[in-house]
PDBQT receptor file of N, H, CA, C and O in Angstrom, charges set to zero:
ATOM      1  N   UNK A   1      56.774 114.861 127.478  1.00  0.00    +0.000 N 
ATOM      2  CA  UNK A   1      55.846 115.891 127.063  1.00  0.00    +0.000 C 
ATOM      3  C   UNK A   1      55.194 116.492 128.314  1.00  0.00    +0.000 C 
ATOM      4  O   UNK A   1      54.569 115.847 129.155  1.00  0.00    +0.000 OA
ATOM      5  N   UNK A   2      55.483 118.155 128.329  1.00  0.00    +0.000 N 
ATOM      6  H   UNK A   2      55.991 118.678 127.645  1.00  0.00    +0.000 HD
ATOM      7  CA  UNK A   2      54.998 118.460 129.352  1.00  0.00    +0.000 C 
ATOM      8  C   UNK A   2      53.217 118.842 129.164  1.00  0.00    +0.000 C 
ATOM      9  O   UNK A   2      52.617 119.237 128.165  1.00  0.00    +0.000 OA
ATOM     10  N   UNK A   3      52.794 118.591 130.326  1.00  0.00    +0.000 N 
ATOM     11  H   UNK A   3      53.282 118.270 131.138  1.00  0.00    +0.000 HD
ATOM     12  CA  UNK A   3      51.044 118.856 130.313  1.00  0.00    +0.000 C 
ATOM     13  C   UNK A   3      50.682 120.344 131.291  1.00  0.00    +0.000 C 
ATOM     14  O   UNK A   3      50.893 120.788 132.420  1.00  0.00    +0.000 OA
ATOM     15  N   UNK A   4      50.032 120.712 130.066  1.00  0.00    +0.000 N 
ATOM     16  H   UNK A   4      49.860 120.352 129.149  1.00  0.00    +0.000 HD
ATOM     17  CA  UNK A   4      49.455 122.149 130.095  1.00  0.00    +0.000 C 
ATOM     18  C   UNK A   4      48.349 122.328 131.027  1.00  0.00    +0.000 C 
ATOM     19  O   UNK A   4      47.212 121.911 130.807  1.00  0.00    +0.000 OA
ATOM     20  N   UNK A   5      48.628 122.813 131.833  1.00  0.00    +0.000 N 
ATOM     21  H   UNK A   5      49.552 123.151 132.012  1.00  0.00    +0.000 HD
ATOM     22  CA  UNK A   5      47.535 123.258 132.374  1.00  0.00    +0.000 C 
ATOM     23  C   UNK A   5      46.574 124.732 132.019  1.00  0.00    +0.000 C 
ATOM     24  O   UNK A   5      46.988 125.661 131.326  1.00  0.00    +0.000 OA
ATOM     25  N   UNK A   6      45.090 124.659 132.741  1.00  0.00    +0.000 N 
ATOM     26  H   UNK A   6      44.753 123.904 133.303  1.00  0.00    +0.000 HD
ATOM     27  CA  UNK A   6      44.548 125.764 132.035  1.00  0.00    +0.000 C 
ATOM     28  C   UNK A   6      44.911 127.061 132.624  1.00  0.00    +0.000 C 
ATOM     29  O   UNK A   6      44.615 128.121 132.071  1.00  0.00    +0.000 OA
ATOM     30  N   UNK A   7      45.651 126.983 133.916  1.00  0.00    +0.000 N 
ATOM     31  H   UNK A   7      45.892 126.122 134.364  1.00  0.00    +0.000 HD
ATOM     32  CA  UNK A   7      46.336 128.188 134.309  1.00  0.00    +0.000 C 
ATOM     33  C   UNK A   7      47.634 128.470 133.509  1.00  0.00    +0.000 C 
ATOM     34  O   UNK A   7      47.923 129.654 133.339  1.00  0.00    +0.000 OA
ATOM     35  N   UNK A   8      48.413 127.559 133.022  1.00  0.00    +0.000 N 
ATOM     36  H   UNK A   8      48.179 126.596 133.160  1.00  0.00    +0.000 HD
ATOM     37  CA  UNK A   8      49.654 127.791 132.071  1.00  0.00    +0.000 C 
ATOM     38  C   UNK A   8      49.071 128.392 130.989  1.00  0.00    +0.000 C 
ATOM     39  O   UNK A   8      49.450 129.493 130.589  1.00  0.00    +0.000 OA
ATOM     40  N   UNK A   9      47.876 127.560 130.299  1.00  0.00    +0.000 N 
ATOM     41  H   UNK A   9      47.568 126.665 130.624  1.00  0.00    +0.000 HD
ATOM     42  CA  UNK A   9      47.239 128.357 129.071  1.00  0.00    +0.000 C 
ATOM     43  C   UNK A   9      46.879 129.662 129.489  1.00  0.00    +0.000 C 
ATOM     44  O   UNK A   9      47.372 130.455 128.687  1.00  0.00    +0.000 OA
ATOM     45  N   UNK A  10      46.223 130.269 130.409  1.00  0.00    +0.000 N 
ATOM     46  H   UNK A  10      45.823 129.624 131.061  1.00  0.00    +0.000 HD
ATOM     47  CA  UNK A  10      45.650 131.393 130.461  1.00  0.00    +0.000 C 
ATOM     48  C   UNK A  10      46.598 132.391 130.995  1.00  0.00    +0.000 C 
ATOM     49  O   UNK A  10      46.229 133.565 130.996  1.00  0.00    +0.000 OA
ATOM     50  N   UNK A  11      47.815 132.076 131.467  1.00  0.00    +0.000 N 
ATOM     51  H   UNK A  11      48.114 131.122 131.466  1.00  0.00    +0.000 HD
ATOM     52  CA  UNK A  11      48.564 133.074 131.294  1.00  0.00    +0.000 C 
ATOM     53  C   UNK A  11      49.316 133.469 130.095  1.00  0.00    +0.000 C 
ATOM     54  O   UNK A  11      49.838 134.571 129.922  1.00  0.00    +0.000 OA
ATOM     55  N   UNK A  12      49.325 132.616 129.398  1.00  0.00    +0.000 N 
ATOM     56  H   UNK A  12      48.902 131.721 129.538  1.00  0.00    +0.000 HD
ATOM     57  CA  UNK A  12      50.294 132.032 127.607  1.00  0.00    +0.000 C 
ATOM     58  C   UNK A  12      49.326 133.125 126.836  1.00  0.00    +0.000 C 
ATOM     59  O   UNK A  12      49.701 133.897 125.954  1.00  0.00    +0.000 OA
ATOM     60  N   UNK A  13      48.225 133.029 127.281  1.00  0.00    +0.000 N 
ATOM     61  H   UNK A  13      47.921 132.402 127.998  1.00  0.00    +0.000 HD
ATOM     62  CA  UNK A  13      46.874 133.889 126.423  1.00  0.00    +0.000 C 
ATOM     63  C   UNK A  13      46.908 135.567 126.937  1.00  0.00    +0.000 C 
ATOM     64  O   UNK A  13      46.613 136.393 126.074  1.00  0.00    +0.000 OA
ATOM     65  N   UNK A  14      47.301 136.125 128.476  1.00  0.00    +0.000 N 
ATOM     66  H   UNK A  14      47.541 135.454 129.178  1.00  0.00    +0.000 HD
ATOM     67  CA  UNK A  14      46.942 136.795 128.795  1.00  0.00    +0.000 C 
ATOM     68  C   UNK A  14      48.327 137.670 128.114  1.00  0.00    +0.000 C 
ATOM     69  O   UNK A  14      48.113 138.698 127.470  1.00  0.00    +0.000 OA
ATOM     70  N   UNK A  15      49.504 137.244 128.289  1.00  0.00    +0.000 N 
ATOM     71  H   UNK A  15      49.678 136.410 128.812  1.00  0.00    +0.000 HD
ATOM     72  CA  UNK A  15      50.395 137.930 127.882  1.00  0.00    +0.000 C 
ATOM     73  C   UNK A  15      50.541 138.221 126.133  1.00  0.00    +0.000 C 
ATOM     74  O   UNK A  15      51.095 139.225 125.686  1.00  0.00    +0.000 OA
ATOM     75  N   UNK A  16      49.942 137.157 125.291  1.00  0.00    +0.000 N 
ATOM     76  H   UNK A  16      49.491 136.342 125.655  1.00  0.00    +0.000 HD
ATOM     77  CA  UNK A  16      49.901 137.831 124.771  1.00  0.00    +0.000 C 
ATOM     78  C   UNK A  16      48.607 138.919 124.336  1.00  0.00    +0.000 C 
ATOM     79  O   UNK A  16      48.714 139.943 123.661  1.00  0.00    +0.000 OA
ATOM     80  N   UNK A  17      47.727 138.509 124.773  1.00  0.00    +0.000 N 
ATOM     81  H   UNK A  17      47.640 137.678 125.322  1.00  0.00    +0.000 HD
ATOM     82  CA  UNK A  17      46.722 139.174 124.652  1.00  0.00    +0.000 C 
ATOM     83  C   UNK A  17      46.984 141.312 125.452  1.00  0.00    +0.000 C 
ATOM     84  O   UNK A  17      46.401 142.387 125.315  1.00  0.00    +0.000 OA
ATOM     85  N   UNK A  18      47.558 141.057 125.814  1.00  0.00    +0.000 N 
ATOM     86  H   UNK A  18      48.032 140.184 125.925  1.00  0.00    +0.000 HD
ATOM     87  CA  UNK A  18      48.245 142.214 126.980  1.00  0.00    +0.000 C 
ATOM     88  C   UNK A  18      49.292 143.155 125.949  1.00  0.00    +0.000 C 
ATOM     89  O   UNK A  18      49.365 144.319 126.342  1.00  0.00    +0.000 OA
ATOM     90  N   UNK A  19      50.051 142.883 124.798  1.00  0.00    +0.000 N 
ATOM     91  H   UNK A  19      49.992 141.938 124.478  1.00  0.00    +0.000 HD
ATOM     92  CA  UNK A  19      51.183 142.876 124.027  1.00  0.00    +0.000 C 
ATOM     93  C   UNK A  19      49.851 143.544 122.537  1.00  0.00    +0.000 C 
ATOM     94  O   UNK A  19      50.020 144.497 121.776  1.00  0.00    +0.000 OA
ATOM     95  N   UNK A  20      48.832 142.733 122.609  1.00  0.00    +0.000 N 
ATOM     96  H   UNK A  20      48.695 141.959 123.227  1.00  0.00    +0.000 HD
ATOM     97  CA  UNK A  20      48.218 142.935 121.639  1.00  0.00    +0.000 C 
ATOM     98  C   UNK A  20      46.570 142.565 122.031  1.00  0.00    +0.000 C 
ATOM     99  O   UNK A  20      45.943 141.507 121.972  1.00  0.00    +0.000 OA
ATOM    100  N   UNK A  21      46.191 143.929 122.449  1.00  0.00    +0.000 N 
ATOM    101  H   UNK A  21      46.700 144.788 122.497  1.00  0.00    +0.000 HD
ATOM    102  CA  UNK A  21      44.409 143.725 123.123  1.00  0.00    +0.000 C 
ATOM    103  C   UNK A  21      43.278 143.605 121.983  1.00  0.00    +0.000 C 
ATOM    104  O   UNK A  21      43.321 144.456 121.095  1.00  0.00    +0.000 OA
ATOM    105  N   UNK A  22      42.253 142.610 121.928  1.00  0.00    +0.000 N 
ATOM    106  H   UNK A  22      42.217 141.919 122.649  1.00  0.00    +0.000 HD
ATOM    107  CA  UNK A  22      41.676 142.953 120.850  1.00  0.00    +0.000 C 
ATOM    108  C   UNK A  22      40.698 144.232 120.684  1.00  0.00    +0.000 C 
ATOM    109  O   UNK A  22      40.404 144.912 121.667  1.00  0.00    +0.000 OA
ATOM    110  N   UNK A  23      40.227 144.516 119.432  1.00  0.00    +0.000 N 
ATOM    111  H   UNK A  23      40.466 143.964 118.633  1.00  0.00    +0.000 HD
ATOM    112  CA  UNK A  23      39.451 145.661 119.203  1.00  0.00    +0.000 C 
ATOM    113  C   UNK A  23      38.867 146.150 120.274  1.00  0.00    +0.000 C 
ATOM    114  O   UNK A  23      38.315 145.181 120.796  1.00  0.00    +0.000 OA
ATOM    115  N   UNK A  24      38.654 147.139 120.941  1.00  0.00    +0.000 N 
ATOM    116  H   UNK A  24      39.102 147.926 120.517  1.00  0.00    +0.000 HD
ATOM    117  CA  UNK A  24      37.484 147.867 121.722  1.00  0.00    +0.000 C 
ATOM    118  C   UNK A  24      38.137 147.318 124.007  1.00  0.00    +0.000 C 
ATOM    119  O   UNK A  24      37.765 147.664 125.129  1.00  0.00    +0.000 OA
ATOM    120  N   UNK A  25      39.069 146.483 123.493  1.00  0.00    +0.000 N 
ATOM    121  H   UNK A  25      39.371 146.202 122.582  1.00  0.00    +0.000 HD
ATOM    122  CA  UNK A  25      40.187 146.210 124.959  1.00  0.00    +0.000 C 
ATOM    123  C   UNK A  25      41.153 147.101 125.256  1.00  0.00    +0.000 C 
ATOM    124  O   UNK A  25      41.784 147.638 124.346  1.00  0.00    +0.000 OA
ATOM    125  N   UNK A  26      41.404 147.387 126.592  1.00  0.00    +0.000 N 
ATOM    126  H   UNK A  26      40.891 146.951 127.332  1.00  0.00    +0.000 HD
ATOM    127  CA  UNK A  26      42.554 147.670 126.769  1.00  0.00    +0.000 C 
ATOM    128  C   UNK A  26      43.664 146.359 127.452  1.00  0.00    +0.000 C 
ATOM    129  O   UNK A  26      43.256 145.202 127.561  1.00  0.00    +0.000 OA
ATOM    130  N   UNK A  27      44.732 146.671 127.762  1.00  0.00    +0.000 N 
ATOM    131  H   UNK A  27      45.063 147.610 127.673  1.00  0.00    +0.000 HD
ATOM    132  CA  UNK A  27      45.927 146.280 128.171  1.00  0.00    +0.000 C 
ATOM    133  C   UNK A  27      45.459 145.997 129.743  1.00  0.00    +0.000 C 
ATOM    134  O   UNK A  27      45.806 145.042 130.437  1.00  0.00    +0.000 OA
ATOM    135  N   UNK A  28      44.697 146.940 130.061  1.00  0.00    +0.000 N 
ATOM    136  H   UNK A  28      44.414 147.716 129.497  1.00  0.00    +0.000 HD
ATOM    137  CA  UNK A  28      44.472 146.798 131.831  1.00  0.00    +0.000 C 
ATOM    138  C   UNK A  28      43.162 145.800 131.971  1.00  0.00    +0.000 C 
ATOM    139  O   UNK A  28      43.058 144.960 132.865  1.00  0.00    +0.000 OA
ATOM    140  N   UNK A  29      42.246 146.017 131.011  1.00  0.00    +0.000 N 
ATOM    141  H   UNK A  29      42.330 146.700 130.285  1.00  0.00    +0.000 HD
ATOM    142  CA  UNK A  29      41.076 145.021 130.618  1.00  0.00    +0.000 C 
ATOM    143  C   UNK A  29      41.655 143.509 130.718  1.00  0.00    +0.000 C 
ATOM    144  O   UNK A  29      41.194 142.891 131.678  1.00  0.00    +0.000 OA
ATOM    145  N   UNK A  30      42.268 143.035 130.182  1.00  0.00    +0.000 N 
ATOM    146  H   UNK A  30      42.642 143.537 129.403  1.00  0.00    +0.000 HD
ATOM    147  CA  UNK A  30      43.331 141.670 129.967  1.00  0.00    +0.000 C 
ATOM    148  C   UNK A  30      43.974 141.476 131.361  1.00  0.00    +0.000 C 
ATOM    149  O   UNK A  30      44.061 140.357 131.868  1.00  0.00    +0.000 OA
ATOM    150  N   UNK A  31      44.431 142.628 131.979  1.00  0.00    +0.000 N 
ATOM    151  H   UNK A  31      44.360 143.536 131.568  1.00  0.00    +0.000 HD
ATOM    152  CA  UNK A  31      45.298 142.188 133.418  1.00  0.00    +0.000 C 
ATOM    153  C   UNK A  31      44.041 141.517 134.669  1.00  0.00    +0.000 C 
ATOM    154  O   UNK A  31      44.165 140.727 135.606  1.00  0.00    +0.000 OA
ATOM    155  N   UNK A  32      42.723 142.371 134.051  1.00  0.00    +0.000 N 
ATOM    156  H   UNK A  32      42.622 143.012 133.291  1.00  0.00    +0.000 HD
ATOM    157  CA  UNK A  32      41.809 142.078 135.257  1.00  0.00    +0.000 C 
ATOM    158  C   UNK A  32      40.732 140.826 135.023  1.00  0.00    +0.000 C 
ATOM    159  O   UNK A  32      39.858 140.521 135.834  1.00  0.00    +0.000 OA
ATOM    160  N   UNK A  33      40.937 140.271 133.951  1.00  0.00    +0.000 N 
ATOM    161  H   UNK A  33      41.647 140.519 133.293  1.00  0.00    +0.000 HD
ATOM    162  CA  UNK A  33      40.003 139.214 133.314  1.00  0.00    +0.000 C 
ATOM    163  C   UNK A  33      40.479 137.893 134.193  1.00  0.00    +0.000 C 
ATOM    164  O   UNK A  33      41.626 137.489 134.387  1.00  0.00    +0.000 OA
ATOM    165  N   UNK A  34      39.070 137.294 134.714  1.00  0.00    +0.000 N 
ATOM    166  H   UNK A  34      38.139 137.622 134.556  1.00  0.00    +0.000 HD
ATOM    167  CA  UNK A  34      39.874 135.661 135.083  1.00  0.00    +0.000 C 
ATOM    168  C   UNK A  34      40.251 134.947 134.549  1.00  0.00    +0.000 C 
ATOM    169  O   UNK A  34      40.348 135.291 133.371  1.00  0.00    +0.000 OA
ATOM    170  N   UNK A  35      40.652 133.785 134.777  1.00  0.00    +0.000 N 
ATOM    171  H   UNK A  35      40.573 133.505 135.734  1.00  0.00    +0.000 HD
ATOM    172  CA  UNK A  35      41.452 133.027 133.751  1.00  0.00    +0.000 C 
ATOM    173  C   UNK A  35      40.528 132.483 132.617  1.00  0.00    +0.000 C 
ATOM    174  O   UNK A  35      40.630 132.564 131.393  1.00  0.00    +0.000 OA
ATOM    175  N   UNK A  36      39.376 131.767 133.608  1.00  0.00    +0.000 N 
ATOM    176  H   UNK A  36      39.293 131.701 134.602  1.00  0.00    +0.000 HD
ATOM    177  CA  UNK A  36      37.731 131.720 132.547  1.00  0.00    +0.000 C 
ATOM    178  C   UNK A  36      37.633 132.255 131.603  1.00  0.00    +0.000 C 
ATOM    179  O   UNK A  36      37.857 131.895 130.447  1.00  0.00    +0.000 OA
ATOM    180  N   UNK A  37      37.166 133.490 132.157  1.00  0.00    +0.000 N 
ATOM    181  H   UNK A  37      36.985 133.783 133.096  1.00  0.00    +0.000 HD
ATOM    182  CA  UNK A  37      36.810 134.547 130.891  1.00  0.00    +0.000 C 
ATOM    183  C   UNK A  37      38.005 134.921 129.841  1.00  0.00    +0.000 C 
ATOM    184  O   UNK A  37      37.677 135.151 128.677  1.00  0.00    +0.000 OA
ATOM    185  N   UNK A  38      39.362 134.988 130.211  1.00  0.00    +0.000 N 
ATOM    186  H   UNK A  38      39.628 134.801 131.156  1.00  0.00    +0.000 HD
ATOM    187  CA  UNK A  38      40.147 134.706 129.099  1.00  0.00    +0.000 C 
ATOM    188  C   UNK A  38      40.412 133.800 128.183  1.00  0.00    +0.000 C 
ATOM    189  O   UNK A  38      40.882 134.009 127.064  1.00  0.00    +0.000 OA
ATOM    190  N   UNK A  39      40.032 132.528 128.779  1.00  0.00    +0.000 N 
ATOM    191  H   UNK A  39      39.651 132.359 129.688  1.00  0.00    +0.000 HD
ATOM    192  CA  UNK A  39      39.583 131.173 127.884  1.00  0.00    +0.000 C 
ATOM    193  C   UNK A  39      38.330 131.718 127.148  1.00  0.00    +0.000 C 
ATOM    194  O   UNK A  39      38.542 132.151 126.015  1.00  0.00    +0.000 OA
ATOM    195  N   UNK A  40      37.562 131.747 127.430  1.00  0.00    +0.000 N 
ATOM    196  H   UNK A  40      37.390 131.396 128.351  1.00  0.00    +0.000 HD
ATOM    197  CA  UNK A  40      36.003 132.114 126.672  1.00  0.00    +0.000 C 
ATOM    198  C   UNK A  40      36.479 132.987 125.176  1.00  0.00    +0.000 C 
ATOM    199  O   UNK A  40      36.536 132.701 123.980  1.00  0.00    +0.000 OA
ATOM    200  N   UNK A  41      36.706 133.934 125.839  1.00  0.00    +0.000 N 
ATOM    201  H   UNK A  41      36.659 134.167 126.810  1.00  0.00    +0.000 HD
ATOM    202  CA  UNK A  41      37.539 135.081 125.133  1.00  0.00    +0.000 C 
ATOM    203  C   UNK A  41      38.338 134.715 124.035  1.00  0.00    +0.000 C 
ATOM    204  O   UNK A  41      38.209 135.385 123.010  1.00  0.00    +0.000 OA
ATOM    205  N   UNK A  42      39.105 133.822 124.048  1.00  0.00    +0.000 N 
ATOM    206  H   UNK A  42      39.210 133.278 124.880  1.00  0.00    +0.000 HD
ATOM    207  CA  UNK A  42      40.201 133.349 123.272  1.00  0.00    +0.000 C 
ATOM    208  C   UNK A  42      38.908 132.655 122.500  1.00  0.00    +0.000 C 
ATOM    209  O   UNK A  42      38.390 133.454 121.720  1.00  0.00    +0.000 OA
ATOM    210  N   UNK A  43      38.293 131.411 122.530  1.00  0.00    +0.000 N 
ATOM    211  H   UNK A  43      38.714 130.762 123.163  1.00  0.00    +0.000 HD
ATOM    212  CA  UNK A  43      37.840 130.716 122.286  1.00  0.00    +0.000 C 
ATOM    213  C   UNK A  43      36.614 131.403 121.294  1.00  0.00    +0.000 C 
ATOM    214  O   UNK A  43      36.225 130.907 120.237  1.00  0.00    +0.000 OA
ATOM    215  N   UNK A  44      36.296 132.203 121.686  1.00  0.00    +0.000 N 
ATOM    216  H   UNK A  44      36.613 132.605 122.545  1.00  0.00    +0.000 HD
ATOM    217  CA  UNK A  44      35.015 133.004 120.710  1.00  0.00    +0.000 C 
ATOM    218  C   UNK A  44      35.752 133.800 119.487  1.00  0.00    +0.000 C 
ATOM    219  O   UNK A  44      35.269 134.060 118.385  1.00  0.00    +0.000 OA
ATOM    220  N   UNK A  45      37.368 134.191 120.101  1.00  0.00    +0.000 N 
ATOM    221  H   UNK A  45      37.761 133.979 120.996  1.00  0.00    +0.000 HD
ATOM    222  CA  UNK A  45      37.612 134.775 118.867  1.00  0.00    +0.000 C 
ATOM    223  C   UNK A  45      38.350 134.589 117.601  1.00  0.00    +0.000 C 
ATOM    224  O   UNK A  45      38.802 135.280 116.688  1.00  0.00    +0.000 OA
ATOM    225  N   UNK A  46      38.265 133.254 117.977  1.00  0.00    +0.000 N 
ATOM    226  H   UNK A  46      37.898 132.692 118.719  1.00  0.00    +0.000 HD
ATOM    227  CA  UNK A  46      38.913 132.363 117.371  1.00  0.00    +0.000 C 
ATOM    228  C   UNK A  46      38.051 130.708 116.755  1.00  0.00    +0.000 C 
ATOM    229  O   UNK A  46      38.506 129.674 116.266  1.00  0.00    +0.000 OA
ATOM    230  N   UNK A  47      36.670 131.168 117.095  1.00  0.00    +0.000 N 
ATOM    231  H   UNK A  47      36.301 132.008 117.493  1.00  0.00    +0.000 HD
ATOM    232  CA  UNK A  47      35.705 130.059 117.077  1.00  0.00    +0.000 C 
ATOM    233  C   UNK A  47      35.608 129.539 115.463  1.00  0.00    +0.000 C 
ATOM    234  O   UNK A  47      35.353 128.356 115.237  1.00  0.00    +0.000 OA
ATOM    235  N   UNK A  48      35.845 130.576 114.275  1.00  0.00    +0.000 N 
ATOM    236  H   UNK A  48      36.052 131.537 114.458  1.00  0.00    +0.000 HD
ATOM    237  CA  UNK A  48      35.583 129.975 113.441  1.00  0.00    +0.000 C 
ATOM    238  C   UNK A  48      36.745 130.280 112.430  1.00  0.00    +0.000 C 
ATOM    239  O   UNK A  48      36.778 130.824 111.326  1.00  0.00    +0.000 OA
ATOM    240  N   UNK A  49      37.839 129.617 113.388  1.00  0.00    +0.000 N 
ATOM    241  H   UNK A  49      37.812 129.176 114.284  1.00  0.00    +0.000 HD
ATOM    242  CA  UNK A  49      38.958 129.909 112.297  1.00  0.00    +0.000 C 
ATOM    243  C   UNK A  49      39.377 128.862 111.431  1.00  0.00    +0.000 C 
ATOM    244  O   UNK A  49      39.799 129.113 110.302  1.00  0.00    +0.000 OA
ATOM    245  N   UNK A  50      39.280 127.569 111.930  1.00  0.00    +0.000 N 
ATOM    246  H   UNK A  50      38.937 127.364 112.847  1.00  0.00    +0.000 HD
ATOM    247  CA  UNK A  50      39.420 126.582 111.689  1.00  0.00    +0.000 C 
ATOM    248  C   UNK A  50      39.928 126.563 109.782  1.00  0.00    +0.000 C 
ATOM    249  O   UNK A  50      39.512 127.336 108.919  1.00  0.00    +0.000 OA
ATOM    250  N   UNK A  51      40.773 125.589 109.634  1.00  0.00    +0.000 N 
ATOM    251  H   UNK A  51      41.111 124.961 110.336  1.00  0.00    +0.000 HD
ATOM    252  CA  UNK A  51      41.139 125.960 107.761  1.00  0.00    +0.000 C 
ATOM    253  C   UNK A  51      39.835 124.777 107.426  1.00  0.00    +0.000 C 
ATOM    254  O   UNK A  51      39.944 124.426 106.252  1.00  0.00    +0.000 OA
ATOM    255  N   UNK A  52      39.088 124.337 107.865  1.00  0.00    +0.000 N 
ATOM    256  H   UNK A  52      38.999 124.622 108.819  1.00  0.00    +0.000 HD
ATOM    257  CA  UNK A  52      37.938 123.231 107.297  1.00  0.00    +0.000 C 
ATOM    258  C   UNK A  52      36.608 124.270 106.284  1.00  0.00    +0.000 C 
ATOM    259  O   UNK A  52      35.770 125.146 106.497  1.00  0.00    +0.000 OA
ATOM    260  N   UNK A  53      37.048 123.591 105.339  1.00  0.00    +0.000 N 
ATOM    261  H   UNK A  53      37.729 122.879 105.165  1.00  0.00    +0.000 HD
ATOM    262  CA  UNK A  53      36.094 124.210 103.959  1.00  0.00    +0.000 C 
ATOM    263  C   UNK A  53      34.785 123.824 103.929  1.00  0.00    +0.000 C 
ATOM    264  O   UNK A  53      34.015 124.291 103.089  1.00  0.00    +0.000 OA
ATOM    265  N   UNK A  54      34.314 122.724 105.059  1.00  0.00    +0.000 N 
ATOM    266  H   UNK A  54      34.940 122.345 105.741  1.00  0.00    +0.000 HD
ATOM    267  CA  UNK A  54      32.991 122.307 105.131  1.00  0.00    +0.000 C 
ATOM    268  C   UNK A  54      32.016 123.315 105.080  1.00  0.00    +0.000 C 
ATOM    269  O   UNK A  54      32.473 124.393 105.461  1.00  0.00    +0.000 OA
ATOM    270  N   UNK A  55      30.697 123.355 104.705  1.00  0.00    +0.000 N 
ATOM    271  H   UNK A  55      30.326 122.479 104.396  1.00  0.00    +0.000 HD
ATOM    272  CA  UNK A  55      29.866 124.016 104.591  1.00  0.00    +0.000 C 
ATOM    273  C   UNK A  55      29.997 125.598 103.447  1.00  0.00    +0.000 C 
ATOM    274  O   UNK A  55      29.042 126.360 103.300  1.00  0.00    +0.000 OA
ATOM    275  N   UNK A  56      31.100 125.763 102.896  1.00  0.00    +0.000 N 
ATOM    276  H   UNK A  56      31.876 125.144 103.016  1.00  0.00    +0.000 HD
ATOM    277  CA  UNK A  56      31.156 126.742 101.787  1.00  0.00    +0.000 C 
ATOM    278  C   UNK A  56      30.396 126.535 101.036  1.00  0.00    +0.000 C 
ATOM    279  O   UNK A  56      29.725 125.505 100.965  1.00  0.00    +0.000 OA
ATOM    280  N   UNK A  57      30.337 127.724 100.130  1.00  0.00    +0.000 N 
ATOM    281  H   UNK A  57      30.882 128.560 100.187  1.00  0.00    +0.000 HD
ATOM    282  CA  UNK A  57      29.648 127.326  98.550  1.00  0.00    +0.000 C 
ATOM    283  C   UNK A  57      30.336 126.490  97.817  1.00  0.00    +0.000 C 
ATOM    284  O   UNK A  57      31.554 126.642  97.717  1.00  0.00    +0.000 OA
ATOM    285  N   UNK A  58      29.678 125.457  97.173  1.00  0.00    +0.000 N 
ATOM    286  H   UNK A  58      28.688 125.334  97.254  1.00  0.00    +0.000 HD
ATOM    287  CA  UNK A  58      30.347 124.333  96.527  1.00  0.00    +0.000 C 
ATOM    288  C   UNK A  58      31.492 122.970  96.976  1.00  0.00    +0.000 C 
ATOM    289  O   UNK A  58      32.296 122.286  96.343  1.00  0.00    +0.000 OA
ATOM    290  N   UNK A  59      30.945 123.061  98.722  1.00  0.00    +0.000 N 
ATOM    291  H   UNK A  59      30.292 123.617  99.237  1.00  0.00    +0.000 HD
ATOM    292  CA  UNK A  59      31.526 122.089  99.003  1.00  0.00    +0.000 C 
ATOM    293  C   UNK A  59      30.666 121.172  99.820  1.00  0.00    +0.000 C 
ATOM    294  O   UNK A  59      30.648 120.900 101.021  1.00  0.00    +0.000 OA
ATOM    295  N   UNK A  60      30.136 120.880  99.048  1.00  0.00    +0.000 N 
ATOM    296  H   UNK A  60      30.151 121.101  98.073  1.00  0.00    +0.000 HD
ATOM    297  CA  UNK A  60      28.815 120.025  99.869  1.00  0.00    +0.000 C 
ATOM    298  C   UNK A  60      28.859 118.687  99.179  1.00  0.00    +0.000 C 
ATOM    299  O   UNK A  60      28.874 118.641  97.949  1.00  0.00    +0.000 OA
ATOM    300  N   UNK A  61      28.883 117.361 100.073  1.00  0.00    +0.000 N 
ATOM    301  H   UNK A  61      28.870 117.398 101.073  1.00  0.00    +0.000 HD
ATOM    302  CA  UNK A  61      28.780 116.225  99.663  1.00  0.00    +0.000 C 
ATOM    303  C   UNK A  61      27.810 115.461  99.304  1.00  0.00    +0.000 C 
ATOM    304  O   UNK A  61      27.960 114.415  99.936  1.00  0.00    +0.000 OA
ATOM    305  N   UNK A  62      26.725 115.377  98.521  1.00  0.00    +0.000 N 
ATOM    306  H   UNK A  62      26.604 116.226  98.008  1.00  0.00    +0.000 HD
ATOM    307  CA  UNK A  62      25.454 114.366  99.017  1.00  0.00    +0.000 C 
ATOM    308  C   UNK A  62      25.364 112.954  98.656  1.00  0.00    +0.000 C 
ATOM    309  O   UNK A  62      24.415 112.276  99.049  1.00  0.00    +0.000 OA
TER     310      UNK A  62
């Protein structure tokens, strides 16, 4: 098993992010971002995707 580094991730992110910029980005926005801020980036927009039903209406344990 190969181990990822966060420069492997942040280029894995930039290309596609580059292919497909989010709302209000461009393509050249993505080329000039550090690797950081493309982690951040990824990470915020994707912060509450998670499939966990915790905290909905009607899923509360007491």
């Amino acid at each position: 098993m190969k181990k990822t580094t966060t420069k492997d991730l942040a280029e894995k992110l930039r290309s596609q992010y580059i292919k497909n910029p989010p709302e209000g980005m461009s393509d050249h926005d993505i080329k000039l971002m550090s690797d950081n801020d493309l982690l951040d980036m990824d990470y915020f927009l994707h912060e509450f995707d998670d499939d966990d039903d915790f905290g909905e209406e009607g899923f509360y344990l007491f």
